[in-house]
mmCIF file of the N, C-alpha and C atoms, coordinates in Angstrom:
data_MODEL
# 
_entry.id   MODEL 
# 
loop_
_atom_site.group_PDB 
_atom_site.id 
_atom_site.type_symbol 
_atom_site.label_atom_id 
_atom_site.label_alt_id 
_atom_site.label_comp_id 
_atom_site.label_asym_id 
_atom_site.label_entity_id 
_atom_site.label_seq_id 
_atom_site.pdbx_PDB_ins_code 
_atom_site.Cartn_x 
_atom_site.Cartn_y 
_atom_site.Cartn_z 
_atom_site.occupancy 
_atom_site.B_iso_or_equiv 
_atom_site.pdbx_formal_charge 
_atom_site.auth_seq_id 
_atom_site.auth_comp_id 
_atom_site.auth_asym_id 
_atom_site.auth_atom_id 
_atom_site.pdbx_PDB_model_num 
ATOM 1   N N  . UNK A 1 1  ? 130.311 83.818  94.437  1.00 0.00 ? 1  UNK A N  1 
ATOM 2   C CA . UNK A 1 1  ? 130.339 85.256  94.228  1.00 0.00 ? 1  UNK A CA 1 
ATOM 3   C C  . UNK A 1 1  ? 129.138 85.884  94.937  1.00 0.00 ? 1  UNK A C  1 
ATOM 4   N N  . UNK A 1 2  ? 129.548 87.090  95.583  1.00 0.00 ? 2  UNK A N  1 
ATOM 5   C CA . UNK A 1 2  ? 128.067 87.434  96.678  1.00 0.00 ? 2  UNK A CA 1 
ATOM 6   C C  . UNK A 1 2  ? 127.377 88.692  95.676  1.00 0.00 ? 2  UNK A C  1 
ATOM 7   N N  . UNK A 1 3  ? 126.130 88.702  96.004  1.00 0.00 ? 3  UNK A N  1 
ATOM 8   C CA . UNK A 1 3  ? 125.367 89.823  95.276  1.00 0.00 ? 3  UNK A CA 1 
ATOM 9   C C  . UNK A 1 3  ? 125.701 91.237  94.944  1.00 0.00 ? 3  UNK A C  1 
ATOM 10  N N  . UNK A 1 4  ? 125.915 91.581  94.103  1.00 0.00 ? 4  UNK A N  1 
ATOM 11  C CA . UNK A 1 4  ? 126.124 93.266  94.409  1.00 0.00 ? 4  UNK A CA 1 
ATOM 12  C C  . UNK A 1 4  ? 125.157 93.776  94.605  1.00 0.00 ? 4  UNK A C  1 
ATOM 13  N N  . UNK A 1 5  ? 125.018 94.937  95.506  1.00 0.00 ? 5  UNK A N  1 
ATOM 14  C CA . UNK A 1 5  ? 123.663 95.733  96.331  1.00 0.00 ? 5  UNK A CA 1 
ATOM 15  C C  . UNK A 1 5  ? 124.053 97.435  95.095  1.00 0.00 ? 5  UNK A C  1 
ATOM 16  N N  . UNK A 1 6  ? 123.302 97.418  94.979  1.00 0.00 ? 6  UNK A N  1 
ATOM 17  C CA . UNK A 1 6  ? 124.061 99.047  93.784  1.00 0.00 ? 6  UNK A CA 1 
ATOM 18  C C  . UNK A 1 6  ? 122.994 100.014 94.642  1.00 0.00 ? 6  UNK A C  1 
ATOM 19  N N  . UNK A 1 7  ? 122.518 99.750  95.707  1.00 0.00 ? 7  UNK A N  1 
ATOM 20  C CA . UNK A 1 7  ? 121.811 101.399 96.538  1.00 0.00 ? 7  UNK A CA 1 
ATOM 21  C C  . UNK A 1 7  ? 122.242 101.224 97.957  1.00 0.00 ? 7  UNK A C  1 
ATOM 22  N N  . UNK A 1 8  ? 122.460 102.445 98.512  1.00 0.00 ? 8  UNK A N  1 
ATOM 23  C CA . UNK A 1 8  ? 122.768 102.507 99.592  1.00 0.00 ? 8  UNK A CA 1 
ATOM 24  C C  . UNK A 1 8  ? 121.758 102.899 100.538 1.00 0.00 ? 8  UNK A C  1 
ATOM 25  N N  . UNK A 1 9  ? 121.954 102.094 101.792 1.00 0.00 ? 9  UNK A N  1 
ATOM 26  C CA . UNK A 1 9  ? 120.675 102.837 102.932 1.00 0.00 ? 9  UNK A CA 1 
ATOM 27  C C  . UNK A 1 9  ? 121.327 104.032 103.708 1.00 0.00 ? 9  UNK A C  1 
ATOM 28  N N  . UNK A 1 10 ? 120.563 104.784 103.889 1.00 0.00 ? 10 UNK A N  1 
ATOM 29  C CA . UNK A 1 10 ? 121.133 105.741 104.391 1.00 0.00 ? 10 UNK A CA 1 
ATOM 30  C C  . UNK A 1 10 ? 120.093 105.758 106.148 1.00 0.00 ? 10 UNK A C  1 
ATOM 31  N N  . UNK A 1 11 ? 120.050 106.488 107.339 1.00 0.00 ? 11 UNK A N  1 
ATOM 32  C CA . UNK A 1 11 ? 119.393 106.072 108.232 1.00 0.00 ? 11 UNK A CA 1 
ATOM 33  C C  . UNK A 1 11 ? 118.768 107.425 108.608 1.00 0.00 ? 11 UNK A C  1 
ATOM 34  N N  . UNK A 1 12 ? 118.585 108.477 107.319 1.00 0.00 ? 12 UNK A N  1 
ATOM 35  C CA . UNK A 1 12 ? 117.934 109.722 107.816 1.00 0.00 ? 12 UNK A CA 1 
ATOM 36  C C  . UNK A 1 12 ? 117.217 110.180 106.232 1.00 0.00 ? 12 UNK A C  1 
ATOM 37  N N  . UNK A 1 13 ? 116.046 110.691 106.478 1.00 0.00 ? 13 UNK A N  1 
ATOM 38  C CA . UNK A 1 13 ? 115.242 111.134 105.086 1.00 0.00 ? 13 UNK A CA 1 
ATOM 39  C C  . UNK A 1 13 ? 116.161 111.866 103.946 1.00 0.00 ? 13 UNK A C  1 
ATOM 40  N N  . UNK A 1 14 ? 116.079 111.729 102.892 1.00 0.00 ? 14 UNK A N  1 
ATOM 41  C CA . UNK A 1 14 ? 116.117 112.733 102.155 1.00 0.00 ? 14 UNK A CA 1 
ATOM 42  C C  . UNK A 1 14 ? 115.787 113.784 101.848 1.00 0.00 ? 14 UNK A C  1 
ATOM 43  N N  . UNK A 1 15 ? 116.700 114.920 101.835 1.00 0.00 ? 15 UNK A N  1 
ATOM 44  C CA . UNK A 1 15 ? 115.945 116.329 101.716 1.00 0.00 ? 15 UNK A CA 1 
ATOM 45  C C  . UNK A 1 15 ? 115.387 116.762 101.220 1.00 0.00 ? 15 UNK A C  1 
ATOM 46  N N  . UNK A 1 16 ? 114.685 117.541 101.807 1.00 0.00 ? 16 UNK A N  1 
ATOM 47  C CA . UNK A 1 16 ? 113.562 118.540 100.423 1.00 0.00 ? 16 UNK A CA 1 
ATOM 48  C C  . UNK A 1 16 ? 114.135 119.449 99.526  1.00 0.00 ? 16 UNK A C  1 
ATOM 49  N N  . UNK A 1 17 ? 113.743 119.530 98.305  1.00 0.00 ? 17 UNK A N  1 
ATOM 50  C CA . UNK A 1 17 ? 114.614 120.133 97.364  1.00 0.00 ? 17 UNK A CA 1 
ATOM 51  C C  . UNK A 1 17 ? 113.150 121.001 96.619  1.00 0.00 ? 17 UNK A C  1 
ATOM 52  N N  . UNK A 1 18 ? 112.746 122.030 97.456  1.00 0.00 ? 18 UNK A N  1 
ATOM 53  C CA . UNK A 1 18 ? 111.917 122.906 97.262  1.00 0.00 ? 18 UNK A CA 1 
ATOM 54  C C  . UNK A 1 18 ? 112.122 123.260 96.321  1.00 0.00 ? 18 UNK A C  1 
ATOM 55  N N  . UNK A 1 19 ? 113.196 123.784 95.241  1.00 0.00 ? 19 UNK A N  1 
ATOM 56  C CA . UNK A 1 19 ? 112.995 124.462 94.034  1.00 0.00 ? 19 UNK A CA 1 
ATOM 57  C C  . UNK A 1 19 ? 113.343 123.437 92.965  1.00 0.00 ? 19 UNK A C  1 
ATOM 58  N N  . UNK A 1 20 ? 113.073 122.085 93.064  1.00 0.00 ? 20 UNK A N  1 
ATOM 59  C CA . UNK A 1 20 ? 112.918 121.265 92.161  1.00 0.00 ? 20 UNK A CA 1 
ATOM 60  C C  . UNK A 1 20 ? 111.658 121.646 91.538  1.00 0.00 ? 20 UNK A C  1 
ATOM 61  N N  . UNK A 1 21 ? 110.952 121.821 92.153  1.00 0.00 ? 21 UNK A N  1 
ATOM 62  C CA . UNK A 1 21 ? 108.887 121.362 92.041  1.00 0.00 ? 21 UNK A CA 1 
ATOM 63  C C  . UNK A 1 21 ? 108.766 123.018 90.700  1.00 0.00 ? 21 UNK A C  1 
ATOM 64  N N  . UNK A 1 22 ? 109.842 123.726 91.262  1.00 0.00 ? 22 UNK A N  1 
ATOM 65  C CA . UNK A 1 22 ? 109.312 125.095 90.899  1.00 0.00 ? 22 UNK A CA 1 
ATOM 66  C C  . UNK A 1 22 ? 109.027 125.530 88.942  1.00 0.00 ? 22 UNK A C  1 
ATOM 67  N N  . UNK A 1 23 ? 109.610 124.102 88.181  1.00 0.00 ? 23 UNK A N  1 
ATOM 68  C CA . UNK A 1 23 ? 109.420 124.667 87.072  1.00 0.00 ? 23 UNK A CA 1 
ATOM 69  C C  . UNK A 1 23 ? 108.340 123.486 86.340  1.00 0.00 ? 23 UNK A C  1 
ATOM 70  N N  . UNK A 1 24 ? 107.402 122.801 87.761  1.00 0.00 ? 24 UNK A N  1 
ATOM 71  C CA . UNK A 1 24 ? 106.990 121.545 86.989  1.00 0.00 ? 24 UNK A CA 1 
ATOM 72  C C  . UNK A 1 24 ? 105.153 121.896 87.156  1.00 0.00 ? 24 UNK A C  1 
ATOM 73  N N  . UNK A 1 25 ? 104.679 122.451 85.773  1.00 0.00 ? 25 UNK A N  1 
ATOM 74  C CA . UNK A 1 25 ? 103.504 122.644 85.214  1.00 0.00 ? 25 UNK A CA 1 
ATOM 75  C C  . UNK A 1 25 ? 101.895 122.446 85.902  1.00 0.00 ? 25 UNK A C  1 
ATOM 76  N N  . UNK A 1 26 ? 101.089 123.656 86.186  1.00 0.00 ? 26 UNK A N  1 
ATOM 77  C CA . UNK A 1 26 ? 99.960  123.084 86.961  1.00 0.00 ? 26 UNK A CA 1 
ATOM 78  C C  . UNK A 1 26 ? 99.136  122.017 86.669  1.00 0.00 ? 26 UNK A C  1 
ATOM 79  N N  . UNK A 1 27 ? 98.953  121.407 86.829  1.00 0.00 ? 27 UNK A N  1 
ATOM 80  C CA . UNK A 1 27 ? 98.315  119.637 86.390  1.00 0.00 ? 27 UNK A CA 1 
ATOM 81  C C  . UNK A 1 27 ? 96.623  120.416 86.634  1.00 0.00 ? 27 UNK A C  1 
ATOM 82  N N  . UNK A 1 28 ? 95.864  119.853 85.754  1.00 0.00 ? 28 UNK A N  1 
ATOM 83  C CA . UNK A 1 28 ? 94.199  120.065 85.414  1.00 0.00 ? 28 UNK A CA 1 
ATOM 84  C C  . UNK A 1 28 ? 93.865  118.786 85.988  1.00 0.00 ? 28 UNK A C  1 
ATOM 85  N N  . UNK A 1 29 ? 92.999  118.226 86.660  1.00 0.00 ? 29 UNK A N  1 
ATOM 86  C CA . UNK A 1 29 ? 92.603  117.174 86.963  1.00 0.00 ? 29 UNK A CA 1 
ATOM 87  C C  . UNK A 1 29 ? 91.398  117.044 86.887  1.00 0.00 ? 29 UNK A C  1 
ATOM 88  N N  . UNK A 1 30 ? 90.334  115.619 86.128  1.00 0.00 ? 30 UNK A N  1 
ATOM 89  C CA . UNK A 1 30 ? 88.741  115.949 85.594  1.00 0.00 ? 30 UNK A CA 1 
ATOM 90  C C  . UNK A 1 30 ? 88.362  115.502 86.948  1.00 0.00 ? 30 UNK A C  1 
ATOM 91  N N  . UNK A 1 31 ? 87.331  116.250 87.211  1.00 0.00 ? 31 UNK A N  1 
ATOM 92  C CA . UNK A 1 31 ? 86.106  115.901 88.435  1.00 0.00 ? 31 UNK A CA 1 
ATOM 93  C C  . UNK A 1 31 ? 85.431  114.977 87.922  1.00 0.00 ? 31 UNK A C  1 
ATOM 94  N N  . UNK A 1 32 ? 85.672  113.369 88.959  1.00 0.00 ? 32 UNK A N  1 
ATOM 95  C CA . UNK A 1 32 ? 85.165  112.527 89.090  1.00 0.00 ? 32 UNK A CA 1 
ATOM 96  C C  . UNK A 1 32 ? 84.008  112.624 89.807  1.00 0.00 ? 32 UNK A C  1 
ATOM 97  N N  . UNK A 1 33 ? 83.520  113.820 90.359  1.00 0.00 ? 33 UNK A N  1 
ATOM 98  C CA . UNK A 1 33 ? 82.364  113.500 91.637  1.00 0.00 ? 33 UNK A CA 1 
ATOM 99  C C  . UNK A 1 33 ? 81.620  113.141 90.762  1.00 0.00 ? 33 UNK A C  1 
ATOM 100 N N  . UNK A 1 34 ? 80.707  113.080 89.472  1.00 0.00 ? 34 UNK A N  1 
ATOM 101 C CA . UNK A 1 34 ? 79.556  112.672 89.149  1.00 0.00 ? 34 UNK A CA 1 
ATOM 102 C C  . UNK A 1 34 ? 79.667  110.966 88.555  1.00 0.00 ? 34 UNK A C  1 
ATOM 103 N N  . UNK A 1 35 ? 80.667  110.077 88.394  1.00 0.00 ? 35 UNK A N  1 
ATOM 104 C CA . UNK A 1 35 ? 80.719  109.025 88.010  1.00 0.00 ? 35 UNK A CA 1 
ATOM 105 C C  . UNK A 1 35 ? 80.105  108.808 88.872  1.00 0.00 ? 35 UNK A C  1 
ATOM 106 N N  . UNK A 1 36 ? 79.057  107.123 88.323  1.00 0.00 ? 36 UNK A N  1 
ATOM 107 C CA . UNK A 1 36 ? 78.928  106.719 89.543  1.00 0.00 ? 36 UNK A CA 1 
ATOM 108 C C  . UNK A 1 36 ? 79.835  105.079 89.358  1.00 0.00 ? 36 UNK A C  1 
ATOM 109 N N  . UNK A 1 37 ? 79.776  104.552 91.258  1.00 0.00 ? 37 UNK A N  1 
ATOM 110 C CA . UNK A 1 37 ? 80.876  103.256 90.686  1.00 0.00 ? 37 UNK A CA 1 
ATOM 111 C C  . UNK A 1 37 ? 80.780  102.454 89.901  1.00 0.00 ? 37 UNK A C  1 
ATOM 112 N N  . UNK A 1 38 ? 81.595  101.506 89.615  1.00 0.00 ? 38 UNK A N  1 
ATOM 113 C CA . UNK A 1 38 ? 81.498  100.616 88.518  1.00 0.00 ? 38 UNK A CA 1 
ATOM 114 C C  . UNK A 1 38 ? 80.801  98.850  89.364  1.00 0.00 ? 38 UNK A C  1 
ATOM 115 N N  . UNK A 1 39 ? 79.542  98.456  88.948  1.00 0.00 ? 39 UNK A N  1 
ATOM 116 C CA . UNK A 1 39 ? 78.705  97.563  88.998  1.00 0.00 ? 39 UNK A CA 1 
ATOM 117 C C  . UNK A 1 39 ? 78.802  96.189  88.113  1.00 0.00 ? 39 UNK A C  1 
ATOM 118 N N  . UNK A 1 40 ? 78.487  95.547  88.347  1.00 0.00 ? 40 UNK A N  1 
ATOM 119 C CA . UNK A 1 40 ? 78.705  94.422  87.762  1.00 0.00 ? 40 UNK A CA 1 
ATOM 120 C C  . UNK A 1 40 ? 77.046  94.015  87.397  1.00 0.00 ? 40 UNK A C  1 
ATOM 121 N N  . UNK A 1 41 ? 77.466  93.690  85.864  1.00 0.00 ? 41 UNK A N  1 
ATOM 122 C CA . UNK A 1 41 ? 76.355  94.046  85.370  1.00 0.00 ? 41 UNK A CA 1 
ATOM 123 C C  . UNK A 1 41 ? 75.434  92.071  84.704  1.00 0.00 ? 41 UNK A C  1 
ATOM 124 N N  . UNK A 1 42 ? 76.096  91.472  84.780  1.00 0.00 ? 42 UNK A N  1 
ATOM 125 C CA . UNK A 1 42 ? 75.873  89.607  84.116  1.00 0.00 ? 42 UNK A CA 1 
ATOM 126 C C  . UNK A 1 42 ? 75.750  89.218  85.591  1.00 0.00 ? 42 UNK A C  1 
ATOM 127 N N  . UNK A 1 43 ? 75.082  88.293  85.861  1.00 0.00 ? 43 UNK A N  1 
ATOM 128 C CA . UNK A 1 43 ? 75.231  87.448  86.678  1.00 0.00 ? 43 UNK A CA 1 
ATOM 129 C C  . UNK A 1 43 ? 76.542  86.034  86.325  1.00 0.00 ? 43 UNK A C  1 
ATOM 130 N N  . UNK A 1 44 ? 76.731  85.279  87.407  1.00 0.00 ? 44 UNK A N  1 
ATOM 131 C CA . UNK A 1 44 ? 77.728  84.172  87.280  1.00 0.00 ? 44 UNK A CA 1 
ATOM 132 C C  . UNK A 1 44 ? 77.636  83.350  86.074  1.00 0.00 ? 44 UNK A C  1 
ATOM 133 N N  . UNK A 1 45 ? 76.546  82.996  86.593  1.00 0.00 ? 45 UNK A N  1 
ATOM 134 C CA . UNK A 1 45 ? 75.692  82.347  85.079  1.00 0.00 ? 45 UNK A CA 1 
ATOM 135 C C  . UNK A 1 45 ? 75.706  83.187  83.523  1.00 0.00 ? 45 UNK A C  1 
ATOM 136 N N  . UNK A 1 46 ? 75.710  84.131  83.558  1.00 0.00 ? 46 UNK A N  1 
ATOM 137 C CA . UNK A 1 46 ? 76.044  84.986  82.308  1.00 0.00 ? 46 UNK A CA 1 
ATOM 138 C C  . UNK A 1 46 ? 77.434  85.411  82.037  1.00 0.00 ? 46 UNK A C  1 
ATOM 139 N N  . UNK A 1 47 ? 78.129  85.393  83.245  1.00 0.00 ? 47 UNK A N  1 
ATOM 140 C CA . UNK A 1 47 ? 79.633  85.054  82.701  1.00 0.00 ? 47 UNK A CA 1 
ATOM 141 C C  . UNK A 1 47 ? 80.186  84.328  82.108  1.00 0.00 ? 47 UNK A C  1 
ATOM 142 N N  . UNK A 1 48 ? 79.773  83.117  83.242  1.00 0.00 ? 48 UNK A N  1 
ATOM 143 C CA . UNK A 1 48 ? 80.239  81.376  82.447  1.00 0.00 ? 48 UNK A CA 1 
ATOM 144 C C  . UNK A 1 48 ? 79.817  81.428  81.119  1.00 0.00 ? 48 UNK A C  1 
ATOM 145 N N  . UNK A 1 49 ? 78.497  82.297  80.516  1.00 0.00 ? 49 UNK A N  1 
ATOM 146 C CA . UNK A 1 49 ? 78.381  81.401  79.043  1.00 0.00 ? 49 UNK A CA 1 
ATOM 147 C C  . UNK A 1 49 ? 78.745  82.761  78.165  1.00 0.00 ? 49 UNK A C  1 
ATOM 148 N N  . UNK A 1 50 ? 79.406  83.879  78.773  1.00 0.00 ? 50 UNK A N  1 
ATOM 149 C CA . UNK A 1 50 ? 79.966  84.823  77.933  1.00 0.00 ? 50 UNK A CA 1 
ATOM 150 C C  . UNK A 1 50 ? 81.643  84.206  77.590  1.00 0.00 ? 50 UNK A C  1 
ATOM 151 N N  . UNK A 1 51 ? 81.825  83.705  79.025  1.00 0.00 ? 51 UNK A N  1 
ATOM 152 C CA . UNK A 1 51 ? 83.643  83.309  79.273  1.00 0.00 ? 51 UNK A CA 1 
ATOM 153 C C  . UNK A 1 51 ? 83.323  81.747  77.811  1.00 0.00 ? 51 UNK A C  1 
ATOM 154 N N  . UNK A 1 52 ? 82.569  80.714  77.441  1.00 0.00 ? 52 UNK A N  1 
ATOM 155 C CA . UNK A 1 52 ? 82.343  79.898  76.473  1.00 0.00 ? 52 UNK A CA 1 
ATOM 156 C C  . UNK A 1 52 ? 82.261  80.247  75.042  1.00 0.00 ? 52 UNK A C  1 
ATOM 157 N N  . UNK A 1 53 ? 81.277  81.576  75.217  1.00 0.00 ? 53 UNK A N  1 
ATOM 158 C CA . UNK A 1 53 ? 81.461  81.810  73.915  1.00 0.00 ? 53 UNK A CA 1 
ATOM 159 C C  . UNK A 1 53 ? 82.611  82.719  73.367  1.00 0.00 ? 53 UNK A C  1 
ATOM 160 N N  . UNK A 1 54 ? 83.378  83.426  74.048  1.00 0.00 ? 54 UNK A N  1 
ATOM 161 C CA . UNK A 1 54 ? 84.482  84.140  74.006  1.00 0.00 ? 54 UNK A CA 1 
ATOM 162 C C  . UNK A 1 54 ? 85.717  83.070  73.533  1.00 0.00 ? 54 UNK A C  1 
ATOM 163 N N  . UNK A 1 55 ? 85.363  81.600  74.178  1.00 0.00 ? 55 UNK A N  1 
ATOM 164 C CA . UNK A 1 55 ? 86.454  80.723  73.963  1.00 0.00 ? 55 UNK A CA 1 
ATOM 165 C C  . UNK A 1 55 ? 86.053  79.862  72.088  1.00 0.00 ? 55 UNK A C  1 
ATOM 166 N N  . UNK A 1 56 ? 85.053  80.072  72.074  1.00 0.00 ? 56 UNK A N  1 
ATOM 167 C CA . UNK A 1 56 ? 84.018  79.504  70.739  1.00 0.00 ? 56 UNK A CA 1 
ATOM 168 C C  . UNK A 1 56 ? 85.185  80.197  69.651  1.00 0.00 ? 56 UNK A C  1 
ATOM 169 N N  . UNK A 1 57 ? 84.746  82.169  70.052  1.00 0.00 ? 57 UNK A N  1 
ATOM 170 C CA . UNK A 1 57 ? 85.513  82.837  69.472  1.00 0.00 ? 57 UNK A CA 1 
ATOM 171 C C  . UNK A 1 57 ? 87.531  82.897  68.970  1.00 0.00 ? 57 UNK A C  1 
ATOM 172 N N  . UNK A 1 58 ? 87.913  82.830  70.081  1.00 0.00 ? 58 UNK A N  1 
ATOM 173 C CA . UNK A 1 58 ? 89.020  83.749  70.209  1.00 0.00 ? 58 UNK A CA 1 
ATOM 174 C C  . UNK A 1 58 ? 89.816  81.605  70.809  1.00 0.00 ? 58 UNK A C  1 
ATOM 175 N N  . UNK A 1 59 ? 89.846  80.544  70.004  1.00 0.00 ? 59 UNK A N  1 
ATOM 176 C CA . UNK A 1 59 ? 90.433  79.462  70.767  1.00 0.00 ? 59 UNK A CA 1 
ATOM 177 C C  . UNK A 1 59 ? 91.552  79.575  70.864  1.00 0.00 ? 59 UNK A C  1 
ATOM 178 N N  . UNK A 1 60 ? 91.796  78.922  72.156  1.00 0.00 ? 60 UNK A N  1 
ATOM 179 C CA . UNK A 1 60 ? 93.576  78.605  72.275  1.00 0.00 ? 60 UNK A CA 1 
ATOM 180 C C  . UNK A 1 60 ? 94.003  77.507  71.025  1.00 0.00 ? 60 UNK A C  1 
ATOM 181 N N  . UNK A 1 61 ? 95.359  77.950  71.471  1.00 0.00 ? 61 UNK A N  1 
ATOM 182 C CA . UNK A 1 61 ? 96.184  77.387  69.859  1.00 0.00 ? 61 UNK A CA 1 
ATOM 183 C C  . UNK A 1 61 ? 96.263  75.804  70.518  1.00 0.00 ? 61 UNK A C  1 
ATOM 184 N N  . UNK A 1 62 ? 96.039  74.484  69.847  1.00 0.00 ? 62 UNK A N  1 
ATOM 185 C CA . UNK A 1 62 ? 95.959  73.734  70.647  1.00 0.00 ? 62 UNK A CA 1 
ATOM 186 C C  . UNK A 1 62 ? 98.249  72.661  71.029  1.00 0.00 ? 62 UNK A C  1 
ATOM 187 N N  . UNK A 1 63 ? 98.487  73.668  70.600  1.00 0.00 ? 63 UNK A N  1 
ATOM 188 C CA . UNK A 1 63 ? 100.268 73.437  70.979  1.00 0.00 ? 63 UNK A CA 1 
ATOM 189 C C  . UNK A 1 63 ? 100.853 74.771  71.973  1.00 0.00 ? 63 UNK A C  1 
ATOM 190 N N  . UNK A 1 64 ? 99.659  75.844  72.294  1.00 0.00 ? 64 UNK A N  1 
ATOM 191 C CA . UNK A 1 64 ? 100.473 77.044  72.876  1.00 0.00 ? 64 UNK A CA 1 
ATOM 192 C C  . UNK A 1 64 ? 101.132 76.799  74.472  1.00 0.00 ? 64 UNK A C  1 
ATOM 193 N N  . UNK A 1 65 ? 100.801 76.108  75.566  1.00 0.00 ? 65 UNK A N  1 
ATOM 194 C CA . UNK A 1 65 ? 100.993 75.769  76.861  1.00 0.00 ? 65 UNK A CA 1 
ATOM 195 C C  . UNK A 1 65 ? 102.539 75.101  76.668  1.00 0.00 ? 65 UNK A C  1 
ATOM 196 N N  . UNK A 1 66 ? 101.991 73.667  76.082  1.00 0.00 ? 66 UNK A N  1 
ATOM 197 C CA . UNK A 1 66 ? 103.404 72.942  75.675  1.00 0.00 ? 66 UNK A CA 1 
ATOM 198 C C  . UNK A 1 66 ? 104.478 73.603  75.143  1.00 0.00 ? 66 UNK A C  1 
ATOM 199 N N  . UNK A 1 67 ? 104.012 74.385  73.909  1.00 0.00 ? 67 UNK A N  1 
ATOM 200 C CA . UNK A 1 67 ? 105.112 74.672  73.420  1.00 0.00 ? 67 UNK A CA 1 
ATOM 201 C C  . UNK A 1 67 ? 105.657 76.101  73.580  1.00 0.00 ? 67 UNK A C  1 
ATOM 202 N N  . UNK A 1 68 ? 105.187 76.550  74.479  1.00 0.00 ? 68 UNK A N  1 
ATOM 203 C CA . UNK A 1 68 ? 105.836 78.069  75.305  1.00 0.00 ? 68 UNK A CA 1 
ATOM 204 C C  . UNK A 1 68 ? 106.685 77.149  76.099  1.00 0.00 ? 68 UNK A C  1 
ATOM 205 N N  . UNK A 1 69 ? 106.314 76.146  76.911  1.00 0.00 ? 69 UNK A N  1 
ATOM 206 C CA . UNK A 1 69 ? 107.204 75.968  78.121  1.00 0.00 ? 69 UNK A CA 1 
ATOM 207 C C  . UNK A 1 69 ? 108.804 75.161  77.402  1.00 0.00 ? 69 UNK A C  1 
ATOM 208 N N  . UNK A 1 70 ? 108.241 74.696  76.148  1.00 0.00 ? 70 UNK A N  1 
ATOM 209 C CA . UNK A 1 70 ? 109.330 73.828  75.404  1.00 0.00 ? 70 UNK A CA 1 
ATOM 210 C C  . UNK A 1 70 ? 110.283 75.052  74.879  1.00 0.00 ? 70 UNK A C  1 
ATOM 211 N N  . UNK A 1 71 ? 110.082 76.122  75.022  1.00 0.00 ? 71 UNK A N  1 
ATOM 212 C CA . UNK A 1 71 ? 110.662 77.086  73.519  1.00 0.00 ? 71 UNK A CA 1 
ATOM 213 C C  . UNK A 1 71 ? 111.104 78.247  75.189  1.00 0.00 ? 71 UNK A C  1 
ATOM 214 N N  . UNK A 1 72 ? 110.613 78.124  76.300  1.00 0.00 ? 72 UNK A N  1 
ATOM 215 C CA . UNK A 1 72 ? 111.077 79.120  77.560  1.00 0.00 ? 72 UNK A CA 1 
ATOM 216 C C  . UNK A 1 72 ? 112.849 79.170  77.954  1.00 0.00 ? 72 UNK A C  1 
ATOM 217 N N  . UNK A 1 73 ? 113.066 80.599  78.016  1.00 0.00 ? 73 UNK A N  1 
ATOM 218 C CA . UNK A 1 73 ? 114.560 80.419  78.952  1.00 0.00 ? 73 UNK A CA 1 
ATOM 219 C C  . UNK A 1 73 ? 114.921 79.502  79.871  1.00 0.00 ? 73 UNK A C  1 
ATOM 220 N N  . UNK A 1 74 ? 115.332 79.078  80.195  1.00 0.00 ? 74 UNK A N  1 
ATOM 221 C CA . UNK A 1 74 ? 115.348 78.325  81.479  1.00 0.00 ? 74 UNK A CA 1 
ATOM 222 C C  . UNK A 1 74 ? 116.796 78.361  81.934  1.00 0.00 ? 74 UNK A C  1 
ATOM 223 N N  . UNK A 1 75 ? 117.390 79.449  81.952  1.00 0.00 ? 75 UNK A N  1 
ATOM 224 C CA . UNK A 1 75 ? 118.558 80.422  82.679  1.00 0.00 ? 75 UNK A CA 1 
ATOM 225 C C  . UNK A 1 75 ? 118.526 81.541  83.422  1.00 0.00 ? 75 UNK A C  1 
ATOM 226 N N  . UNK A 1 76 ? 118.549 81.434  85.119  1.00 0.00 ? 76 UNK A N  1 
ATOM 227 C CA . UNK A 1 76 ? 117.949 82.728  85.878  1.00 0.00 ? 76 UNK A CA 1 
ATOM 228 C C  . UNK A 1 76 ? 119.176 83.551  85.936  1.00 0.00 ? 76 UNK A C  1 
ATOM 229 N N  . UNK A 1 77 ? 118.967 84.838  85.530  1.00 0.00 ? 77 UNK A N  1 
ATOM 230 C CA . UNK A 1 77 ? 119.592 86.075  86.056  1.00 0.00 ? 77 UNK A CA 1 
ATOM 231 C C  . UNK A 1 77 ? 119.323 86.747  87.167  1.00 0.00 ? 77 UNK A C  1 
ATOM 232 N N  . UNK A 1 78 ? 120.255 86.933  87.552  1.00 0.00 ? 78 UNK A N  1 
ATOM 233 C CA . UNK A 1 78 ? 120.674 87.502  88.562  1.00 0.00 ? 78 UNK A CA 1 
ATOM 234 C C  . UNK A 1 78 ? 121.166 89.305  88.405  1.00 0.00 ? 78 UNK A C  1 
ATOM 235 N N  . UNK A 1 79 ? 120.227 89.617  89.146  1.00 0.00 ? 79 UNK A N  1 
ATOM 236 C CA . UNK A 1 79 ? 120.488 91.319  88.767  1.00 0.00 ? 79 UNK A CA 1 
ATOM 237 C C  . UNK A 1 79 ? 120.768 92.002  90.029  1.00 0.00 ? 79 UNK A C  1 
# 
């Protein structure tokens, strides 16, 4: 059975539909100029022993790997 395609290409733009836009609300947008960028603030070394104690905290379940892949679909759809 071959794929069904459900959109069509067409080989020229779509038109502008100027009075679509006309009933859609002036948008407020906050001025970012004063952020400044975002820095990285631990060194490698202060990751590694943040990423340890985070694991101290928050452990994996020690059956979760295995038993996601045991308990997974394993039937592909096709859409």
């Amino acid at each position: 059975m071959a794929k069904k395609n459900s959109t069509t290409s067409y080989n020229v733009p779509a038109p502008r539909t100027e009075s679509a836009s006309h009933d859609v609300p002036a948008l407020e947008f906050p001025d970012w100029s004063g952020m400044r960028p975002h820095q990285v603030t631990m060194t490698f070394a202060e990751a590694c022993k943040w990423n340890e104690e985070m694991l101290e905290i928050f452990p994996t379940r020690p059956d979760s790997a295995d038993q996601r892949a045991k308990e997974r679909c394993k039937v592909e759809f096709v859409i």
